[in-house]
VOSESE-93118 format. One record per residue: residue in one letter; residue number from 1; x, y, z of N, C-alpha, C, O in turn. Coordinates in nm, 2 decimals, decimal comma. Example, Ala and Ser with C-alpha at 12.3 -4.5 7.8 and 13.67 -1.06 7.14 Angstrom:
BEGIN
r rest=A	nr=1	neast=1,32	nnorth=-0,57	nup=0,78	caeast=1,23	canorth=-0,45	caup=0,78	ceast=1,32	cnorth=-0,33	cup=0,78	oeast=1,42	onorth=-0,33	oup=0,85
r rest=S	nr=2	neast=1,28	nnorth=-0,22	nup=0,71	caeast=1,37	canorth=-0,11	caup=0,71	ceast=1,29	cnorth=0,00	cup=0,79	oeast=1,34	onorth=0,11	oup=0,80
This chain:
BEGIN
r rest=X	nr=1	neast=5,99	nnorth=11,14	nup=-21,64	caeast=5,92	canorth=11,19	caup=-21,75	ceast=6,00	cnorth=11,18	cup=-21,88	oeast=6,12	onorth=11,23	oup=-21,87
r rest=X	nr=2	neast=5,97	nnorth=11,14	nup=-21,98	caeast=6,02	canorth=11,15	caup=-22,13	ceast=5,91	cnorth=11,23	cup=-22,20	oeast=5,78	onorth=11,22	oup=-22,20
r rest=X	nr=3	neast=6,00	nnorth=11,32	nup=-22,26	caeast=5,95	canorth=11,42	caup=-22,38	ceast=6,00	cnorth=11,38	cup=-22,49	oeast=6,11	onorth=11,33	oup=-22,49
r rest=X	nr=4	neast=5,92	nnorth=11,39	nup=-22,63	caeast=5,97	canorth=11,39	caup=-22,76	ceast=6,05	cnorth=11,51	cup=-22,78	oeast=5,97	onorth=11,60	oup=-22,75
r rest=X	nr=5	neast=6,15	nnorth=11,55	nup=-22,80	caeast=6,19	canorth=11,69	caup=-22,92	ceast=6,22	cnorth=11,64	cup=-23,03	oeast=6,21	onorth=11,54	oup=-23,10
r rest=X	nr=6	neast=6,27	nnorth=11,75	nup=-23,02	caeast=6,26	canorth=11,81	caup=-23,23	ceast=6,33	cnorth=11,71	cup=-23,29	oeast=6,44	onorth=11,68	oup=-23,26
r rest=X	nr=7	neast=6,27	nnorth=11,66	nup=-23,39	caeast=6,35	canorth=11,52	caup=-23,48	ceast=6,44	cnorth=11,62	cup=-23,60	oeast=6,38	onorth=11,70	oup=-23,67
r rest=X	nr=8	neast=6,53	nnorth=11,61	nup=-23,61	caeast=6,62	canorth=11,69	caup=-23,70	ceast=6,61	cnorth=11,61	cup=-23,84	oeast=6,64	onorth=11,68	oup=-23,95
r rest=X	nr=9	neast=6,58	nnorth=11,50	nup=-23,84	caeast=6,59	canorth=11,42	caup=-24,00	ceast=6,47	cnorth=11,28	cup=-23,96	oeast=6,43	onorth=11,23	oup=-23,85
r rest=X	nr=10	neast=6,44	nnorth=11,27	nup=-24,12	caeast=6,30	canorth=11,14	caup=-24,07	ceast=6,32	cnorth=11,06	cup=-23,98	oeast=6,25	onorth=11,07	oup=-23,88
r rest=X	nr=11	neast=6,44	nnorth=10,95	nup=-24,01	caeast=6,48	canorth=10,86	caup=-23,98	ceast=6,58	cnorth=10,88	cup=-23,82	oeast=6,67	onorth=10,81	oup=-23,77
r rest=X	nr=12	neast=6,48	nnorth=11,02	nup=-23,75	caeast=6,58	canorth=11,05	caup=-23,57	ceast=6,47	cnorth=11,09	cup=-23,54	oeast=6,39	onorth=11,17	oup=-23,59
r rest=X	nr=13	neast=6,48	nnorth=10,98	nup=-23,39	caeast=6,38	canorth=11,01	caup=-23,28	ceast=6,48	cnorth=11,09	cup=-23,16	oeast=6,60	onorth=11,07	oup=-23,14
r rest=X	nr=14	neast=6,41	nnorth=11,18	nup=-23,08	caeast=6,49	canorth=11,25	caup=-22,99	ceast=6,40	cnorth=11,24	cup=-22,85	oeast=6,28	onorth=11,26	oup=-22,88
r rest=X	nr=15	neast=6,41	nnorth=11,22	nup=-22,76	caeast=6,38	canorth=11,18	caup=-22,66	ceast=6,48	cnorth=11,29	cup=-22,50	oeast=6,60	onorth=11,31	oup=-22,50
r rest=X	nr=16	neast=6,41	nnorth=11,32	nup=-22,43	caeast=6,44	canorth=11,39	caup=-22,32	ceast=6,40	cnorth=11,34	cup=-22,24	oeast=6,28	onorth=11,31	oup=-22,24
r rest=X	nr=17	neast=6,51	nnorth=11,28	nup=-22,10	caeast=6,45	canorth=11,23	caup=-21,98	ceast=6,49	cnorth=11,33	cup=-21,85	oeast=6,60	onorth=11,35	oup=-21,80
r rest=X	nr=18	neast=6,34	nnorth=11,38	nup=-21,79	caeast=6,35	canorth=11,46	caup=-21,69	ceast=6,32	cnorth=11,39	cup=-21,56	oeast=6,23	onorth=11,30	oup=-21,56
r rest=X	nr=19	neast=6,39	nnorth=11,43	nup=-21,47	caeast=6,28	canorth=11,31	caup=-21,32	ceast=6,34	cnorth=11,18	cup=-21,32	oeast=6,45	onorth=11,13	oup=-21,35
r rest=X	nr=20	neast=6,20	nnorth=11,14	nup=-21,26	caeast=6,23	canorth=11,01	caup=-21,24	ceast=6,14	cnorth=10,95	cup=-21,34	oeast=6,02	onorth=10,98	oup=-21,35
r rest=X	nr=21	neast=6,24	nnorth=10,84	nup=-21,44	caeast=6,13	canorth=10,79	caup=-21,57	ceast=6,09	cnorth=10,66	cup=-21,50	oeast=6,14	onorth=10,61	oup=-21,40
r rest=X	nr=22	neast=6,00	nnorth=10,61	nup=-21,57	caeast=5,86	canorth=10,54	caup=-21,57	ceast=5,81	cnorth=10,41	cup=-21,64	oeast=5,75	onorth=10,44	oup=-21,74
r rest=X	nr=23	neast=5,81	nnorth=10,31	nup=-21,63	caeast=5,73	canorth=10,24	caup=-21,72	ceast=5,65	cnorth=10,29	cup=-21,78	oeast=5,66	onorth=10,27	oup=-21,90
r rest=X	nr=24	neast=5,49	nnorth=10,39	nup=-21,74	caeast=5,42	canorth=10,42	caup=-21,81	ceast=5,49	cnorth=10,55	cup=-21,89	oeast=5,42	onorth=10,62	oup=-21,96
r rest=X	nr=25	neast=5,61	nnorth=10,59	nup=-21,87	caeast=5,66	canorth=10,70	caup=-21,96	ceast=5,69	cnorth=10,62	cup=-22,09	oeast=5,70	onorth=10,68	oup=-22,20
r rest=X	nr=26	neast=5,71	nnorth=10,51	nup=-22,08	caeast=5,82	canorth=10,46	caup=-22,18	ceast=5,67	cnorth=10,39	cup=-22,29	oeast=5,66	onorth=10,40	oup=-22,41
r rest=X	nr=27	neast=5,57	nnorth=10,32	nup=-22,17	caeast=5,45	canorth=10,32	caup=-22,24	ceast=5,36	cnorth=10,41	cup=-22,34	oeast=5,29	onorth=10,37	oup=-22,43
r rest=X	nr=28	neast=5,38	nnorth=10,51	nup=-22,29	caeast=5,27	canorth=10,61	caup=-22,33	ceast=5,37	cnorth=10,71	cup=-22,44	oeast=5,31	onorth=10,75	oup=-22,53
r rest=X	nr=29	neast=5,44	nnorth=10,74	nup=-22,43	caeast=5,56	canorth=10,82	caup=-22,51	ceast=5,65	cnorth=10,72	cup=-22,59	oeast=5,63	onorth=10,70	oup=-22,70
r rest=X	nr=30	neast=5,74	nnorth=10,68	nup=-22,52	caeast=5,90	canorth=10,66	caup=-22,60	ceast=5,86	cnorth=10,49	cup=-22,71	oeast=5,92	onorth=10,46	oup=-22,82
r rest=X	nr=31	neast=5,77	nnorth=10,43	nup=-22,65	caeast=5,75	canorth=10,28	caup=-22,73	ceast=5,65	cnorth=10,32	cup=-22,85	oeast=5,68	onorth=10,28	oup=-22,97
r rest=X	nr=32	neast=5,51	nnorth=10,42	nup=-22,83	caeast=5,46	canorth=10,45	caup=-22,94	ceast=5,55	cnorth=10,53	cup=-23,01	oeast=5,55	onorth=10,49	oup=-23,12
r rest=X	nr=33	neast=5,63	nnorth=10,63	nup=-23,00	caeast=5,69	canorth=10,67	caup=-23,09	ceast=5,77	cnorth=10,62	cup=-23,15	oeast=5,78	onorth=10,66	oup=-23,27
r rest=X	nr=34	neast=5,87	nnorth=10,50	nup=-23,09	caeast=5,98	canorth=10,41	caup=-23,21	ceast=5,83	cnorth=10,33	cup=-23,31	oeast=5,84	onorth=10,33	oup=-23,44
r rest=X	nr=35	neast=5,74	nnorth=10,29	nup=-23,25	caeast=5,66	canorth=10,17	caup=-23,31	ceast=5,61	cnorth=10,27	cup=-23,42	oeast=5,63	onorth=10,21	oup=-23,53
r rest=X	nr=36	neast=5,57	nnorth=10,35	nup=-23,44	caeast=5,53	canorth=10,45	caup=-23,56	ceast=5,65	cnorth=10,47	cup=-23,67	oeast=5,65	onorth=10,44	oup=-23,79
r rest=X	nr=37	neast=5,75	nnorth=10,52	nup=-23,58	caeast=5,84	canorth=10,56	caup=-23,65	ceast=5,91	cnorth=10,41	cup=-23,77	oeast=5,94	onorth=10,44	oup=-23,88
r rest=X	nr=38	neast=5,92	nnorth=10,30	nup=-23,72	caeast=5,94	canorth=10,16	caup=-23,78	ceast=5,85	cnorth=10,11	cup=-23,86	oeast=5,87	onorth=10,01	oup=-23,92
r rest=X	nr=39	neast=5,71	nnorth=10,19	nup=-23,88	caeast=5,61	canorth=10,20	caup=-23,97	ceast=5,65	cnorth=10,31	cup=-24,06	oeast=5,57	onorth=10,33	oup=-24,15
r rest=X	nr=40	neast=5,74	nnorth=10,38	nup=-24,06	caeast=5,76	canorth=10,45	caup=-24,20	ceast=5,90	cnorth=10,40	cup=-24,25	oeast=5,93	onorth=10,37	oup=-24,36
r rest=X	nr=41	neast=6,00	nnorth=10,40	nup=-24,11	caeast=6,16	canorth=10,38	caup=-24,17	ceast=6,21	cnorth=10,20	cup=-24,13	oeast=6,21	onorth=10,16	oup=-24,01
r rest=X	nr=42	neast=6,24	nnorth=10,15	nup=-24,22	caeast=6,33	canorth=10,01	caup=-24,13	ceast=6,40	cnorth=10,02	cup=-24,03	oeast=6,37	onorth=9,95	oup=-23,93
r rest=X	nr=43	neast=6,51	nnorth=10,10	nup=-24,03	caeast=6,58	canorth=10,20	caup=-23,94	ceast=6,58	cnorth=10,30	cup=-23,95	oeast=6,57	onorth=10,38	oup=-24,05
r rest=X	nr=44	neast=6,62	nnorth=10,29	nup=-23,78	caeast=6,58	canorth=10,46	caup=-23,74	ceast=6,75	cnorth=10,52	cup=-23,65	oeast=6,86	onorth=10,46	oup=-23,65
r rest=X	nr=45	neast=6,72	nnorth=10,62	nup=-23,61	caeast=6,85	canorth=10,67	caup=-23,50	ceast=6,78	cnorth=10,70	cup=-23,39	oeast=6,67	onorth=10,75	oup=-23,41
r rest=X	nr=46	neast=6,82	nnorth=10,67	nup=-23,27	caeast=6,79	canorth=10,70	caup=-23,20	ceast=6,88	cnorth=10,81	cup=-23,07	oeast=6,99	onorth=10,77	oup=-23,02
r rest=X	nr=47	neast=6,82	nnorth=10,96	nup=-23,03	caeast=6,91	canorth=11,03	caup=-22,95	ceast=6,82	cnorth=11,01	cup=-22,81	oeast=6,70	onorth=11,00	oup=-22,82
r rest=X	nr=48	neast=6,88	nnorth=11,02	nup=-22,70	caeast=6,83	canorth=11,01	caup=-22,58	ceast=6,89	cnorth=11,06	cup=-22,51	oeast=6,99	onorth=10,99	oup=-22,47
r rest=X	nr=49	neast=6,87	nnorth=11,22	nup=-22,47	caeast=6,94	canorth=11,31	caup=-22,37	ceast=6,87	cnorth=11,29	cup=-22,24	oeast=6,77	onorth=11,24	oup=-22,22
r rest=X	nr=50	neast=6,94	nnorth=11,34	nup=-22,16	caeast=6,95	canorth=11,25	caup=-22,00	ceast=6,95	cnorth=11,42	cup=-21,98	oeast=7,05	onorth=11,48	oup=-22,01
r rest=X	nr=51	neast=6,84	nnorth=11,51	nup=-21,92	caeast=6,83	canorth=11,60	caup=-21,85	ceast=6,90	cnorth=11,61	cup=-21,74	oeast=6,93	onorth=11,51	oup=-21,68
r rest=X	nr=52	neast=6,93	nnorth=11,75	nup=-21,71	caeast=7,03	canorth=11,77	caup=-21,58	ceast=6,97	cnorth=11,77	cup=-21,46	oeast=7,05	onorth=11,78	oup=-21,36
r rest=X	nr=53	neast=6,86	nnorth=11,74	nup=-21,44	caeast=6,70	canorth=11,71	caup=-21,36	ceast=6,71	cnorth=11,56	cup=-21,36	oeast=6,71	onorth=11,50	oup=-21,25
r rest=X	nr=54	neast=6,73	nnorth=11,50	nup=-21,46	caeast=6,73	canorth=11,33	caup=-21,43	ceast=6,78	cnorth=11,24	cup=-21,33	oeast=6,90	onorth=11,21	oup=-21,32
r rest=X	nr=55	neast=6,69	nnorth=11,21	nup=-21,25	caeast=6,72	canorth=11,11	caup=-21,12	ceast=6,73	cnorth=10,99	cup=-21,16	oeast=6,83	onorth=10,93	oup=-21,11
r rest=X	nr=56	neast=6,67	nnorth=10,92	nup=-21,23	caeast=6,70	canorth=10,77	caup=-21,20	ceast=6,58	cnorth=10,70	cup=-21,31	oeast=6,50	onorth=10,78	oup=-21,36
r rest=X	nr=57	neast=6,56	nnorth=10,56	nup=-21,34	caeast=6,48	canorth=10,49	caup=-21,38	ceast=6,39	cnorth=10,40	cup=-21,25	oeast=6,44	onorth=10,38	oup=-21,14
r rest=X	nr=58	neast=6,27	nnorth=10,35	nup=-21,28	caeast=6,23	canorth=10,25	caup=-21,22	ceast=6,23	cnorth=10,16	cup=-21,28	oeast=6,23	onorth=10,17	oup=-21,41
r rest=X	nr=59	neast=6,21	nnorth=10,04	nup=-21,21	caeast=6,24	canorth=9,89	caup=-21,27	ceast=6,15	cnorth=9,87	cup=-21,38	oeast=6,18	onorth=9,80	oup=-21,47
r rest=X	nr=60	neast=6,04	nnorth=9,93	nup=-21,37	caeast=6,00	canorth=9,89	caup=-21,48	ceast=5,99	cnorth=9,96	cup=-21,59	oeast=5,90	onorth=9,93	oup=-21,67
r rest=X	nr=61	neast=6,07	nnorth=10,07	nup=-21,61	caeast=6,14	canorth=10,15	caup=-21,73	ceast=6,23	cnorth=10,08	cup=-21,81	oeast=6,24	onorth=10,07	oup=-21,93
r rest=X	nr=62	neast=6,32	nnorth=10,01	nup=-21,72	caeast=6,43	canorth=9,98	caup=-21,73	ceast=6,42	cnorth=9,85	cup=-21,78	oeast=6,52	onorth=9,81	oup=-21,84
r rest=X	nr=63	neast=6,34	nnorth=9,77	nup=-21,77	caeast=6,26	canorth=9,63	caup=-21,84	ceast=6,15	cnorth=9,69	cup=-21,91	oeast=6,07	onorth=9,60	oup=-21,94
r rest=X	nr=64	neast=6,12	nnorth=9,79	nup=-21,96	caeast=6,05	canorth=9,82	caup=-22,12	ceast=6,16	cnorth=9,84	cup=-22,16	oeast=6,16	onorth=9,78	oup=-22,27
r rest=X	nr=65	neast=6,30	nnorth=9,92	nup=-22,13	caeast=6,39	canorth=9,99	caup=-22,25	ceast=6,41	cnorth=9,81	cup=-22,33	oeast=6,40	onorth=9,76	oup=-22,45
r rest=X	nr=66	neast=6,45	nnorth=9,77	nup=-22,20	caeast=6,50	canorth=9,66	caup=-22,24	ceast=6,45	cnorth=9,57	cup=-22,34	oeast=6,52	onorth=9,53	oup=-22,43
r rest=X	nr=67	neast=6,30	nnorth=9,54	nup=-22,31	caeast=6,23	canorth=9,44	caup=-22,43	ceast=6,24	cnorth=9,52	cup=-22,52	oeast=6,33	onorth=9,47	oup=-22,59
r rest=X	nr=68	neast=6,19	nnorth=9,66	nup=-22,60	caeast=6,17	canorth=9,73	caup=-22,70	ceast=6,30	cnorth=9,72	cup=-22,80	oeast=6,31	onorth=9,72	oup=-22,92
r rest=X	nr=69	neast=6,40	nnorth=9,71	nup=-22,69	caeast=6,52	canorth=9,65	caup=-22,79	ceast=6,55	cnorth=9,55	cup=-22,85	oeast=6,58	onorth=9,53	oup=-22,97
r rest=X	nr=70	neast=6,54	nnorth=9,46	nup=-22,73	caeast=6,53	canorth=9,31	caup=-22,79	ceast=6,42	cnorth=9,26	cup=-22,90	oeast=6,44	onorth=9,16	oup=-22,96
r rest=X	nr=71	neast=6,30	nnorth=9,33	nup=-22,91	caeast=6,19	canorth=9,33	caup=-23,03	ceast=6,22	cnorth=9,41	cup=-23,14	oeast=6,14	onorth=9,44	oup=-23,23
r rest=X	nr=72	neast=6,35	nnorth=9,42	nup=-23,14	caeast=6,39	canorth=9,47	caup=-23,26	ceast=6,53	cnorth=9,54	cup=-23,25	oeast=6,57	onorth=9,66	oup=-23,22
r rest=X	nr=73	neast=6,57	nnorth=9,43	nup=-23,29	caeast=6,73	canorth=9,40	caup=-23,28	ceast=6,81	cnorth=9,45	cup=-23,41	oeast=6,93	onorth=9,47	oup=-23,43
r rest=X	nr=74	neast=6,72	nnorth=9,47	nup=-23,49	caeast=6,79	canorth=9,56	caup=-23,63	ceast=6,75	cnorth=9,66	cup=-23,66	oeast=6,78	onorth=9,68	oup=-23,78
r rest=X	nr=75	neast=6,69	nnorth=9,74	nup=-23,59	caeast=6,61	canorth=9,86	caup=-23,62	ceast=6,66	cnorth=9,99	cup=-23,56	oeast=6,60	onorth=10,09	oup=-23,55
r rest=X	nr=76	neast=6,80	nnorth=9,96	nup=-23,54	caeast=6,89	canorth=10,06	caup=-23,44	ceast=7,02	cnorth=10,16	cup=-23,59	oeast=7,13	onorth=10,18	oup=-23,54
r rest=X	nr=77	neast=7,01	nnorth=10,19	nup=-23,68	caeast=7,12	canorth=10,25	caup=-23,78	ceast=7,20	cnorth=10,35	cup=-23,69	oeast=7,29	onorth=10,39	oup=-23,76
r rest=X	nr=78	neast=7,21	nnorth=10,41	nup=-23,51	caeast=7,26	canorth=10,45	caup=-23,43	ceast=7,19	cnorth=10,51	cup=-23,29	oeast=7,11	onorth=10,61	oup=-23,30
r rest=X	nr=79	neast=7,21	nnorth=10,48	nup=-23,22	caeast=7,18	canorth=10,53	caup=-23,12	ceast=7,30	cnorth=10,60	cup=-23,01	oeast=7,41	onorth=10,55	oup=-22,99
r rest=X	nr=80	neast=7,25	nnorth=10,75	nup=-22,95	caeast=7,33	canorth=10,84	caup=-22,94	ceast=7,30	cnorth=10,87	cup=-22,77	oeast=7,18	onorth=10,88	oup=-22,74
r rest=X	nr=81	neast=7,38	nnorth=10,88	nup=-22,68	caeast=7,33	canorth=10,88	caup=-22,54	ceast=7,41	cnorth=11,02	cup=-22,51	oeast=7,53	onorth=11,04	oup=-22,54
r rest=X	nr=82	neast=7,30	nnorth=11,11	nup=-22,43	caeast=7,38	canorth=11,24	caup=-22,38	ceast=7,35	cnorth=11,25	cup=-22,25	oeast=7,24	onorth=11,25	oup=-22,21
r rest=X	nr=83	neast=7,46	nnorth=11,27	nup=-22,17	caeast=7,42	canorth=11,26	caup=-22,04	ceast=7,56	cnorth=11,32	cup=-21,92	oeast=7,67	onorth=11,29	oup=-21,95
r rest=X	nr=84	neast=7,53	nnorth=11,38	nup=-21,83	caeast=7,66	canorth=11,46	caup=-21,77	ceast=7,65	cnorth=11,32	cup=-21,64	oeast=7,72	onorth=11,32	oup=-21,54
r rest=X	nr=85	neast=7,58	nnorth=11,24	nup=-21,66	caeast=7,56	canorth=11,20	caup=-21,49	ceast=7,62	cnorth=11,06	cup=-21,50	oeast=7,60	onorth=10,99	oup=-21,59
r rest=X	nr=86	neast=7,70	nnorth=11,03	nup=-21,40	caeast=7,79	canorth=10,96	caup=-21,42	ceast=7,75	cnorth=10,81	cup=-21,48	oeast=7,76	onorth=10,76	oup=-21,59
r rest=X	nr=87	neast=7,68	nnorth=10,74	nup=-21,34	caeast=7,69	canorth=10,65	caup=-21,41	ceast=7,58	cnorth=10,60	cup=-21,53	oeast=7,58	onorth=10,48	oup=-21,56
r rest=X	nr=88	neast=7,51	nnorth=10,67	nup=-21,58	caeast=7,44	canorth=10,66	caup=-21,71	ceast=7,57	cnorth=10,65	cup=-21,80	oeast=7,59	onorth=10,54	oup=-21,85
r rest=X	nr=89	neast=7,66	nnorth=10,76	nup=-21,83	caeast=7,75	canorth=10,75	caup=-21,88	ceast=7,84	cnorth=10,61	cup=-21,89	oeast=7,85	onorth=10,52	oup=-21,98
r rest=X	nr=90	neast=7,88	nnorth=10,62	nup=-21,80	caeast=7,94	canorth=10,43	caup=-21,72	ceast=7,92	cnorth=10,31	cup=-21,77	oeast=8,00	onorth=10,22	oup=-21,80
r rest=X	nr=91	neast=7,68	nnorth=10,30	nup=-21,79	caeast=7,66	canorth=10,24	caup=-21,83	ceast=7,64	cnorth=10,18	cup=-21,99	oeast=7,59	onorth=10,07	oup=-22,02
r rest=X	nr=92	neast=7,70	nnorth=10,34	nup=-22,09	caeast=7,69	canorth=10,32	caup=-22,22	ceast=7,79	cnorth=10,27	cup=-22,24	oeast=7,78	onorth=10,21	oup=-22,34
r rest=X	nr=93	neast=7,92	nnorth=10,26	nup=-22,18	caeast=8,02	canorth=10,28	caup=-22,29	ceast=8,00	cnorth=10,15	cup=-22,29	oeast=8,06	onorth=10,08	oup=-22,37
């Protein structure tokens, strides 16, 4: 599951991943909210905290993160990953 929280400034999306996330999580939540949000700002920031509950992605989460990025390759002014679990971690740096 992804949740929105609290956006601290226009131009920051905040995102919470609890469970096991989803293609239709990333559908229904996390892609309408960048696609709005790039209708007000060119760039945006992006935070995505990784709950202490967070198990895993499915493949087809993990191929939406992926196209939504690649559809917009300049629309990133920072993105911020918080996460205690390893290899999420692993896989940012």
């Amino acid at each position: 599951m992804i949740e929105i929280t609290s956006n601290q400034q226009d131009n920051v999306l905040a995102f919470t991943a609890h469970g096991r996330v989803t293609g239709e999580d990333y559908e229904s939540v996390l892609i309408p909210a960048i696609e709005a949000k790039l209708k007000e700002k060119p760039k945006i920031r992006l935070l995505y905290n990784f709950g202490s509950d967070f198990s895993g992605f499915e493949a087809k989460a993990l191929w939406d993160d992926a196209k939504v990025g690649l559809q917009h390759p300049t629309a990133w002014e920072k993105i911020a990953v918080v996460s205690d679990n390893k290899w999420v971690v692993g896989a940012t740096k």
